[in-house]
C-alpha positions, 0 to 999 in steps of 0.5 A: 384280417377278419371275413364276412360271412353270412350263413343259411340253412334250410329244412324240408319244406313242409316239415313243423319248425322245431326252433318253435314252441316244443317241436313246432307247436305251442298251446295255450291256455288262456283263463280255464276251460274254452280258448277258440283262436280267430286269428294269428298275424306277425309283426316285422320282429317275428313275434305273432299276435294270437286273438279270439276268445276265452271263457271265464267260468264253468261252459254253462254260465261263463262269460266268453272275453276277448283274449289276445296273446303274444309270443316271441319268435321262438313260441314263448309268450311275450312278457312285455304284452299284457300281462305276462303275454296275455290280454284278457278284455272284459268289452261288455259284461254280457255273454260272449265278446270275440275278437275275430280278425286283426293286422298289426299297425305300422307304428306296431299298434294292434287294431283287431274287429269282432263282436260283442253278443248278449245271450239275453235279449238276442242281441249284438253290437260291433266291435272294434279294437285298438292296442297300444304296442304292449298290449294295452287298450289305446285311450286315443282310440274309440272310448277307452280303446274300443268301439262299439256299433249299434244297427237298426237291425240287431245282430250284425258281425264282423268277421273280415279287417282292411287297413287303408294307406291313409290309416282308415279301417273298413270291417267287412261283416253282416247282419240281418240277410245283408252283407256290409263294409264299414268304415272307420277313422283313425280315431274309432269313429265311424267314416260318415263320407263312406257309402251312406253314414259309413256303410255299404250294405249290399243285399243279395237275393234277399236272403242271408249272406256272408262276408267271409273273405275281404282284401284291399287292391293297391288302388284302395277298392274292397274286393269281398266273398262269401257264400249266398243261398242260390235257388235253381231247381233247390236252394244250394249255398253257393260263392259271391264275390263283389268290389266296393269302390273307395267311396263306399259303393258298388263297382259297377266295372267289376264282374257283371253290375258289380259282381261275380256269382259262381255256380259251378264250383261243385255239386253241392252246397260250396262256401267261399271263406277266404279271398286276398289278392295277388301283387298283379291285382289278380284275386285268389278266393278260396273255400270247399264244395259239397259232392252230393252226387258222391257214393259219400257225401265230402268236400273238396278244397277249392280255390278260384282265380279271377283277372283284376275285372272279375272275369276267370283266370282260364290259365289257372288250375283247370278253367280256373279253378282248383279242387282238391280232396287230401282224404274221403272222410265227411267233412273232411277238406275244409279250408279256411284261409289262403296266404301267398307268397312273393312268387305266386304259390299259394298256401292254405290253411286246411281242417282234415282226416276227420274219423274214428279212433279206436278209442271210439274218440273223435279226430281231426287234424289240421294242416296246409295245402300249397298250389303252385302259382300256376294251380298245380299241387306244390310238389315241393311243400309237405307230400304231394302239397299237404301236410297235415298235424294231429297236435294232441289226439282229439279235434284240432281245426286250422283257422288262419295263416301268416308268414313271418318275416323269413317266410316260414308259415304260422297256421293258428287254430283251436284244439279241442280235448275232452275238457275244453281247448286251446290256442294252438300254433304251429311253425311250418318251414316252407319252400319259399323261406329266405333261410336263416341267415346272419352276417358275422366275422369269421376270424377270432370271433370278432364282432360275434355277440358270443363266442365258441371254442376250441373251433374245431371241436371234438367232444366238448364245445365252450360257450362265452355268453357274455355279451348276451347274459346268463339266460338263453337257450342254446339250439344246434343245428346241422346243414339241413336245417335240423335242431340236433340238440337243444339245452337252457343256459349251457356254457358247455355243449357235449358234441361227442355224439355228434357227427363229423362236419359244419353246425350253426348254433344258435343262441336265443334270449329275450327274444333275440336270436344269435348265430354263430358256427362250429366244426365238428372233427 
């Protein structure tokens, strides 16, 4: 009579996936030289989505295109996207064209918002995107897949990405000293029965602002943040936060007349660039704060709570707030998007250590932070809450974060080298991960998709791949969740070296992961 099993391991949290990519890290090279990544987001069958741009051409007269990619959920790229995992997108022949943010679709259409610029006349048009599940242009949408948006003022950008219940996308960005939300149909067109011809534009303090955090409430509101010029005794940048009701104007029960300013954040200059909201309605908005009065000028990560009506969460951090500083070099402690999971800790993807090699060559790693739900620095995540990665010795920035199915954690970035940069994708394990975990039959092997023997082992281990194909990757891996051994196709595995005890293995092929079990003797 065969059992049912079922198998979990799990790895330090904190600590780089190395069943991902080359021991937890993949780059990219898109086209030639200059890959800036904006955004990653994950798809329900664990293969992430990377977007941004790529520049064909030499730096001083290249053309910068929307790039997209696809990777399997072992970090390679995905040959049934684009063309051999890549998306290369021409929108406008014009200097720059960006993809900034984007969310995968239920039906797993790809929708994504940015921006195209023409260097030439100072000129910018909206952006907005939409794939078909292979990474094709959607004819259904927009004209040939996209649209673009003019402005009576030039230059507006579009950086934030909502999708409503009922499909609607709201784009969240600025242009001229206004900030603004748009909204567009399923179709690509704009949402004349929002605010005023599909657009709420909101000035404050008649000066630049900028959306640079945006999430949608279960009720259908916008709730928005970003920096804005404040003027006391000097003009210091300091965070705004706003809701926008579903038809596309200000709520007036938010905060006070609609808003929340906050002032106190630090001493100096503070930028809000991130912002989502809690399954209880509270609302997370995260950035860092300037300490001038500091014998050295830094930054400090900070994150901010606010109850559903804008007022402060006294109960988190201290009065509300967070604030954090991982190293005392300039510009160091950047953040620049927060995730949280199911019970409440918070993640956030940060950019730091940034000094002086010997070589004379300039560093910066990135990382994640990790706060307990309550503010607290999340002992149990990396050292103390953090953890940070030099991906190739030069300047690496952290730009976005997303969970995958499993809850291990996706941070996205660029890194830069002294020719160019790359995409550049890291797997972390977290401490809130479900584990890896397959249900099988123990006895005789059945029902497995693969076959190992003699079960126990001692010095050789037998693989019958059979019911998976000729082309896999095969992964051991001990009770702690550590790859112990790796090989390509191997119907043998050499366990002499190993240690005595329980391993999972793992085959990998076409994007498909398979478990099974062994005993070492």
């Amino acid at each position: 009579v065969a059992a049912t099993c079922s198998l979990r391991v799990s790895a330090q949290a904190g600590s780089l996936d190395p069943t991902w990519g080359k021991n937890g890290i993949v780059q990219t090279q898109l086209l030639e030289t200059l890959d800036v990544l904006r955004n990653v987001c994950v798809q329900p069958d664990g293969k992430v989505v990377a977007m941004g741009s790529s520049l064909e051409g030499v730096i001083q007269t290249g053309t910068k295109k929307v790039a997209f990619a696809r990777y399997n959920p072992d970090g390679n790229l995905d040959t049934g996207f684009g063309k051999d995992g890549i998306l290369i997108l021409d929108i406008s022949p014009v200097y720059g064209n960006f993809a900034w943010e984007g969310e995968i679709l239920s039906d797993g259409k790809i929708v994504a918002c940015g921006y195209t610029f023409d260097d030439s006349n100072i000129e910018a048009k909206l952006l907005v995107i939409r794939l078909t599940k292979d990474g094709k242009l959607d004819p259904t949408f927009g004209t040939n897949g996209f649209t673009l948006d003019e402005f009576p003022i030039k230059n507006p950008m579009a950086e934030r990405l909502v999708v409503q219940k009922d499909g609607k996308i709201v784009i969240g960005g600025y242009y001229g000293d206004n900030i603004m939300t748009i909204r567009y149909d399923v179709n690509g067109k704009r949402d004349k029965t929002y605010g005023t011809d599909g657009m709420c534009v909101i000035k404050i303090n008649n000066a630049n602002s900028f959306v640079k955090g945006m999430d949608i409430q279960d009720d259908g509101k916008i709730v928005v943040a970003g920096p804005y010029p404040h003027t006391d005794v000097t003009t210091k940048w300091k965070w705004f936060v706003t809701r926008i009701g579903t038809e596309g104007k200000i709520d007036k029960s938010f905060g006070e007349d609609g808003f929340v300013f906050l002032h106190d954040i630090g001493r100096g200059d503070d930028w809000a660039t991130a912002l989502k909201i809690q399954s209880d309605g509270k609302i997370v908005v995260g950035g860092h704060s300037w300490d001038e009065n500091l014998p050295v000028l830094q930054y400090s990560t900070a994150i901010v709570r606010l109850n559903k009506d804008g007022s402060i969460d006294k109960t988190f951090g201290k009065d509300g707030l967070a604030r954090n500083r991982f190293t005392t070099d300039v510009n160091s402690n950047l953040l620049a998007d927060i995730v949280i999971a199911p019970n409440g800790n918070i993640y956030a993807a940060i950019s730091n250590y940034i000094y002086i090699d010997a070589n004379g060559k300039l560093q910066r790693d990135l990382g994640i932070m990790s706060l307990t739900k309550d503010g607290a620095l999340n002992t149990a995540f990396g050292t103390n809450g953090f953890v940070s990665t030099d991906v190739n010795g030069g300047e690496d920035d952290a730009i976005s974060l997303a969970f995958t199915p499993n809850r291990k954690i996706v941070l996205g970035g660029t890194s830069y080298t002294d020719i160019g940069c790359k995409f550049t994708i890291l797997r972390y394990n977290t401490d809130v991960e479900t584990g890896y975990e397959q249900p099988f039959t123990d006895a005789d092997n059945d029902g497995k998709s693969f076959e190992v023997y003699p079960n126990p082992t001692k010095d050789i281990l037998n693989i019958n791949a059979k019911g998976i194909g000729s082309s896999y990757k095969v992964q051991i891996i001990d009770m702690t969740g550590a790859v112990v051994m790796t090989a390509d196709n191997a119907k043998t595995v050499n366990t002499s070296t190993l240690s005595t005890g329980n391993y999972i293995i793992r085959l990998i092929a076409d994007g498909k992961t398979y478990v099974n079990r062994f005993i070492k003797k």
